[in-house]
C-alpha positions in Angstrom: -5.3 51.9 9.1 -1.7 53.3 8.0 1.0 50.8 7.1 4.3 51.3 8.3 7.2 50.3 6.4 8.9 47.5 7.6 12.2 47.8 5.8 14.0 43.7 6.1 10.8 42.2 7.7 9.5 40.0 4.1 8.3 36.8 4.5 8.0 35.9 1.0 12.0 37.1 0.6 14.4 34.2 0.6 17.5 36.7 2.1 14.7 36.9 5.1 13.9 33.4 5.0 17.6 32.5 5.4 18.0 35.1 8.2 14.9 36.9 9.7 16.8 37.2 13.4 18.1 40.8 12.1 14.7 41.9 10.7 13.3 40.9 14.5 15.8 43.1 16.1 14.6 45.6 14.0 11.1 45.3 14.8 12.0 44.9 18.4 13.7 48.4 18.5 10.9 50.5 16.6 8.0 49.3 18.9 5.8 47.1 20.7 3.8 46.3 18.1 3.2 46.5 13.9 0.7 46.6 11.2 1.5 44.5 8.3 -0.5 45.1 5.4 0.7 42.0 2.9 -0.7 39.7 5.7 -3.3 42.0 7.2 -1.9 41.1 10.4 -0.1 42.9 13.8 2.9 41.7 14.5 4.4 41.5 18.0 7.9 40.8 18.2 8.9 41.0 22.1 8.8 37.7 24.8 7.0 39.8 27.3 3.9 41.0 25.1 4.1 37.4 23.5 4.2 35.4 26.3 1.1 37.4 28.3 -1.0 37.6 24.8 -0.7 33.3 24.6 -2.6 33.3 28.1 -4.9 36.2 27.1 -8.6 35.4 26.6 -9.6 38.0 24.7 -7.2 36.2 22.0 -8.4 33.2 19.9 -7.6 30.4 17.7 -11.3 30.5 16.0 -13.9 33.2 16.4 -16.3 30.6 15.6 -17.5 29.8 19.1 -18.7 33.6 19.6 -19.4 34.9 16.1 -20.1 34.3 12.8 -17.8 34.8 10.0 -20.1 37.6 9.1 -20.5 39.3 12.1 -16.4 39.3 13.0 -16.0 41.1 9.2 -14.5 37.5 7.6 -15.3 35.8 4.5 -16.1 32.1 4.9 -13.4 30.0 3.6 -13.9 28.3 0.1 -16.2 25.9 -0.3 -13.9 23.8 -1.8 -11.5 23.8 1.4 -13.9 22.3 3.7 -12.4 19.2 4.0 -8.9 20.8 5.2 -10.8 23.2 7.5 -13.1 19.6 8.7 -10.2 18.0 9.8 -8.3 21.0 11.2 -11.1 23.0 12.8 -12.2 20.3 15.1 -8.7 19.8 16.8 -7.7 21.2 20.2 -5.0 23.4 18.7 -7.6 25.5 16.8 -10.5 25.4 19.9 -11.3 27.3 22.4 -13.1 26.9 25.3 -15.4 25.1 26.4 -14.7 22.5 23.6 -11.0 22.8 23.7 -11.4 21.9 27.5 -13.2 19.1 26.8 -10.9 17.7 23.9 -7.6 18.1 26.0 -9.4 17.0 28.9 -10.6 13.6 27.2 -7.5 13.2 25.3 -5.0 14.3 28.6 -6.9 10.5 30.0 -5.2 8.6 27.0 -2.0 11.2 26.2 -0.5 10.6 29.6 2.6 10.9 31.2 3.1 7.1 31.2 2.3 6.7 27.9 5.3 9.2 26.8 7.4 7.2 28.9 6.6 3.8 27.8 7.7 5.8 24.6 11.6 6.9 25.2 13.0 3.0 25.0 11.3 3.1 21.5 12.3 6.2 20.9 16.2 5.8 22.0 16.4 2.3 20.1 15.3 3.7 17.6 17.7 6.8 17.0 20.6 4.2 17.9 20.0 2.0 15.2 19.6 5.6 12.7 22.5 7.0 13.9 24.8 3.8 13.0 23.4 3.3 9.8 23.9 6.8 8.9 27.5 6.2 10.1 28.1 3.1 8.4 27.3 4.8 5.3 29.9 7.0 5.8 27.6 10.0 5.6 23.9 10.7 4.2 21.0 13.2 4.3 20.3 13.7 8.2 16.8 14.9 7.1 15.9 12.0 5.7 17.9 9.7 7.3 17.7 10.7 11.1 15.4 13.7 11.7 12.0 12.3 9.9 11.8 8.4 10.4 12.5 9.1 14.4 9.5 11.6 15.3 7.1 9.6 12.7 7.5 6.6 13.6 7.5 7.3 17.5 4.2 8.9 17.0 2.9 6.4 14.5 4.2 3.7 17.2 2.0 5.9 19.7 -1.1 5.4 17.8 -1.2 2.0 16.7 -0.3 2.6 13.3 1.1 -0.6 11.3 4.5 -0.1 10.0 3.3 -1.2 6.5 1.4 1.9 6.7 3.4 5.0 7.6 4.6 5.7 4.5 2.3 8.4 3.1 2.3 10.0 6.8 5.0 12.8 6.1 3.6 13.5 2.9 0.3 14.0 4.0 1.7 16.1 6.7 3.5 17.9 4.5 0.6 19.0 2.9 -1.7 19.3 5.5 0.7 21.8 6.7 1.5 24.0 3.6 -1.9 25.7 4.6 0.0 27.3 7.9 1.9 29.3 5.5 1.4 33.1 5.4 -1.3 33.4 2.5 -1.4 30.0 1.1 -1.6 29.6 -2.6 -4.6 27.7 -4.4 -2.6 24.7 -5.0 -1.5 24.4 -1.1 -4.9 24.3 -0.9 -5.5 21.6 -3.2 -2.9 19.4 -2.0 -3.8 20.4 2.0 -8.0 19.1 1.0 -6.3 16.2 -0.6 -3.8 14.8 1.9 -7.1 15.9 4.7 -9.4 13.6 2.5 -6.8 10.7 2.2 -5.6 10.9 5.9 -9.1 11.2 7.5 -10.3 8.4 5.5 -7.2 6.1 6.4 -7.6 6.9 10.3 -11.7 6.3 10.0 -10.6 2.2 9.2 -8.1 2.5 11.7 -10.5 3.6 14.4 -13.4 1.4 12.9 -10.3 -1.5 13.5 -9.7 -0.6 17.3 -13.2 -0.5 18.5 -13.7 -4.0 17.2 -10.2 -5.0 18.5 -8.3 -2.5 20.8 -5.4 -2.6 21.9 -2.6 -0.6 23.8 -1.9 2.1 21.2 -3.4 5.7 22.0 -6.0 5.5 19.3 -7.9 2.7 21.4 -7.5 4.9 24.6 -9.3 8.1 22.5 -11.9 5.7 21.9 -12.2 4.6 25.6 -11.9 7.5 26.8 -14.9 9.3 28.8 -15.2 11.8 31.4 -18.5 11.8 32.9 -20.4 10.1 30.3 -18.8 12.6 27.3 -16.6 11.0 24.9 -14.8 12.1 21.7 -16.5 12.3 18.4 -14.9 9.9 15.7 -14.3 13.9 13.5 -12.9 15.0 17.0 -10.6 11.4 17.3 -9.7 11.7 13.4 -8.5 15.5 13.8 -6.7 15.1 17.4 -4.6 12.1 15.3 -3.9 14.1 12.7 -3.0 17.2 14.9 -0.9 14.8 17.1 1.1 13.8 13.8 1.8 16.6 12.5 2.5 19.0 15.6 4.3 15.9 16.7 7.1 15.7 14.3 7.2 19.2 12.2 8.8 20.4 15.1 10.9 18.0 16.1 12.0 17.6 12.4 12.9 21.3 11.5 14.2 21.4 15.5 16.6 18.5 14.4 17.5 19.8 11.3 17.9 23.4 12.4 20.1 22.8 15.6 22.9 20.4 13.9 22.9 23.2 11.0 23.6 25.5 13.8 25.8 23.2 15.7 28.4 22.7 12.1 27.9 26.4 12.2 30.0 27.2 15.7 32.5 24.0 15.8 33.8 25.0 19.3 30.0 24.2 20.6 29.9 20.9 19.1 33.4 20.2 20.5 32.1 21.0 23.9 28.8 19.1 23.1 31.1 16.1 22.3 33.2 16.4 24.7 30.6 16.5 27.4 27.1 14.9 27.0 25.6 16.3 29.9 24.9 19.0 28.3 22.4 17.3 25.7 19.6 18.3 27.4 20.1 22.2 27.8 21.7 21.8 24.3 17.9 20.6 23.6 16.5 24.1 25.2 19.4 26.4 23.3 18.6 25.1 20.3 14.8 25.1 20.1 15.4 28.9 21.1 18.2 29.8 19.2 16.6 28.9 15.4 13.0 28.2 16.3 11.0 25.8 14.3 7.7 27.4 14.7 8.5 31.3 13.5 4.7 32.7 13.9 2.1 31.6 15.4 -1.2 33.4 15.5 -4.7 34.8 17.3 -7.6 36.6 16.4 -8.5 39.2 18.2 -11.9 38.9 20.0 -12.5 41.2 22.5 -10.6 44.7 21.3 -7.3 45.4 23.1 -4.4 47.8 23.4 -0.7 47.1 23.3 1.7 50.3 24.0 -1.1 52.7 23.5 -2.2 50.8 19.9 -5.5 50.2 19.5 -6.1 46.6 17.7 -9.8 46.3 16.8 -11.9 42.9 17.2 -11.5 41.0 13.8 -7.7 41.9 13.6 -5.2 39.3 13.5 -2.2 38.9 15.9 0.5 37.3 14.4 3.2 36.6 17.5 6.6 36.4 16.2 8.2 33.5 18.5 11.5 33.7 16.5 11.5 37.1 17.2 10.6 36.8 21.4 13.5 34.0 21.7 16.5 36.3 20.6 14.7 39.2 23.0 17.8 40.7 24.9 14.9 42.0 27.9 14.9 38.2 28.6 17.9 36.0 27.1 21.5 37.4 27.5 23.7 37.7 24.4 20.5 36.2 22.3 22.6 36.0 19.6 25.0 33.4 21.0 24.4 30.0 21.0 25.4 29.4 24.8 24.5 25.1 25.3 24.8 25.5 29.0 22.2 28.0 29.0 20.6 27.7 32.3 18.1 30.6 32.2 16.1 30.0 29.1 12.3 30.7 29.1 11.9 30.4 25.5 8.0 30.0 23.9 8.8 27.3 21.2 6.0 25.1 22.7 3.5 28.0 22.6 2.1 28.7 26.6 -0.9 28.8 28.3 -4.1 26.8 27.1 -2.5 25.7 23.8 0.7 25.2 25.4 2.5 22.3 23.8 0.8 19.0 24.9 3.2 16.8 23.3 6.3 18.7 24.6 7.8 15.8 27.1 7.5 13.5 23.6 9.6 16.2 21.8 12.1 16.7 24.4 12.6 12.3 24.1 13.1 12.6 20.7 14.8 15.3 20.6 17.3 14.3 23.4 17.5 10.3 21.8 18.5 11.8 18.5 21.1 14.3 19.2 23.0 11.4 22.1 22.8 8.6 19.4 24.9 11.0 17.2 26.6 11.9 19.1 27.9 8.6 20.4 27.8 7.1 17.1 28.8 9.2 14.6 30.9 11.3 16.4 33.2 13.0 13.6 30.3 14.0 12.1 31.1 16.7 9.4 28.9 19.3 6.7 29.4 17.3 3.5 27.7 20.4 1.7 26.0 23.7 2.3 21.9 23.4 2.8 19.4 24.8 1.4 16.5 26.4 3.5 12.6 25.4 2.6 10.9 28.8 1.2 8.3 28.0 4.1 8.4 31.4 6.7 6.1 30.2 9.6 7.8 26.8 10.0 11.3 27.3 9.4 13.5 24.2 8.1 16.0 23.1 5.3 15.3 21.1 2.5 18.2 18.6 3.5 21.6 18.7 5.7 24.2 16.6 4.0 26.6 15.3 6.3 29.9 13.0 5.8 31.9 10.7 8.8 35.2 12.4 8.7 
């Protein structure tokens, strides 16, 4: 298996990091589809081979359900890691049928539309009260000030969790998800098994708590609920909590961070934005498309397949490039313009098919709640200094965005 060069694609290089949209076009123009060998993986940069290989069955999350790690040519992970791979194996997110329709079929009966709803007051109040403080203060971190305490505690409010709780959520979240990363180091793996162990043990009271004393939160309707005399496992509750968590607010966090970053960037947009808040919600859309917090997401390959006359053997690993498939000028026009009206936008930043985003409409709250409340309440917002982008590839973010009320 030959390795072609890849010339600006590097996701260990912080130039890439900063910019990989180039790279993509790159990739885009020389073919359908790329070995990698520093990842062992083939990437897929275009919306339409992305968007049919999410619904394509011969594509999974785990190989566990039809093979063992031996017969699919994989080495078992370390036996040391079993508590992160505990806690993250027996989520829906890394399932595949017939267990991952049972999970999301059991956990759509307590994660319902109504539920969201009863969120977006919460969720709205919330942001208000963020986005005052942050303009009393004349100015702040909106990382830490606006984009993390919304989506945690909306999803902490969501499962029951007390107040005096939540605050080793982000960190164990943080951790948890260091082991997405493109070839993790040991110590991501050492603090990913620790924050597992700490978090699983902290939700294993917490459900302990609600089956003696339920109450309206979503953790007491996992434990209630059944589907023809099947219920959740506690590992299966403990996991979808976690999962919930941390799919619940990395995404909204980076998509926070990374659309006002890109907002300061082209100050006629925001002047438009301003000017006219109707256009939040398809400002929402442009800006999960236009810098995508989720970068990569990937498969493995079960049943062998062929993209553009490639062969990709059973045992490979597809790694689909959803940066890459947003800016795709087969499907968005002018990708590289960040258009808020956009009105034709089919972007993949909450996966599709079977795995397709269940907590999108919760995102889209927050996401919406945050960007009105600045906009109404700190609304000469300003950069107060350039940021810095996280090292992490496969969720994209910055370390902080310092603002300043002009």
């Amino acid at each position: 298996m030959a390795a072609r060069p890849h010339l600006a694609f590097d996701p260990w290089d912080p130039a890439f990091v900063a910019d990989p949209y180039p790279a993509y076009a790159e990739l885009r123009a020389r073919g359908r589809v790329h070995y990698y060998e520093p990842s062992d993986q083939w990437l897929v940069p275009h919306h339409a081979d992305v968007s049919a290989l999410l619904r394509d069955r011969r594509l999974g999350r785990t190989y566990r359900h039809r093979f063992t790690h031996e017969d699919f040519g994989r080495s078992a992970p370390p036996p040391e890691h079993e508590p992160f791979h505990t806690l993250n194996d027996h989520g829906m997110l890394d399932l595949e049928p017939p267990d991952h329709t049972r999970i999301r079929r059991l956990v759509s009966k307590a994660f319902t539309p109504r539920t969201v709803e009863r969120l977006g007051p919460y969720a709205r109040a919330l942001a208000g009260d963020l986005a005052s403080r942050l303009a009393e203060a004349g100015g702040g971190d909106l990382l830490t000030d606006v984009a993390e305490p919304l989506p945690v505690a909306v999803i902490a409010e969501m499962l029951g969790i007390p107040e005096a709780d939540r605050a080793p959520l982000r960190p164990w979240s943080a951790d948890i998800c260091g082991m997405y990363e493109l070839n993790p180091s040991e110590e991501a793996a050492r603090k990913a098994v620790r924050a597992s162990v700490e978090f699983s043990a902290y939700l294993r009271e917490l459900i302990e708590e609600r089956r003696r004393r339920p109450g309206q939160d979503l953790i007491s309707g996992l434990i209630a609920a059944h589907d023809e005399g099947d219920r959740l496992t506690e590992q299966e509750m403990v996991s979808t909590c976690v999962l919930l968590l941390n799919a619940g607010h990395e995404a909204t966090v980076n998509a926070t961070v990374n659309g006002w970053w890109a907002l300061l960037r082209h100050p006629d947009r925001l002047a438009a934005l301003r000017a006219d808040h109707s256009l939040v919600p398809s400002a929402v859309e442009e800006l999960m498309r236009y810098d995508t917090p989720l970068q990569l997401f990937e498969r493995w390959v079960l049943d062998e397949i062929e993209i553009d006359g490639t062969v990709i053997p059973r045992g490979a690993e597809i790694a689909m490039l959803f940066g890459s498939a947003n800016h795709d000028p087969a499907v968005f026009d002018a990708p590289e313009r960040l258009d808020l009206a956009r009105r034709d936008n089919p972007h993949i930043s909450f996966s599709a098919g079977i795995h397709y985003c269940i907590g999108a409409p919760l995102a889209r709250i927050e996401l919406t709640a945050s960007m009105t409340a600045l906009l109404e309440r700190a609304p000469t917002l300003r950069l107060a200094a350039e940021p810095e982008r996280k090292p992490n590839f496969v969720i994209r973010g910055l370390k902080g965005l310092e603002v300043e009320i002009a």
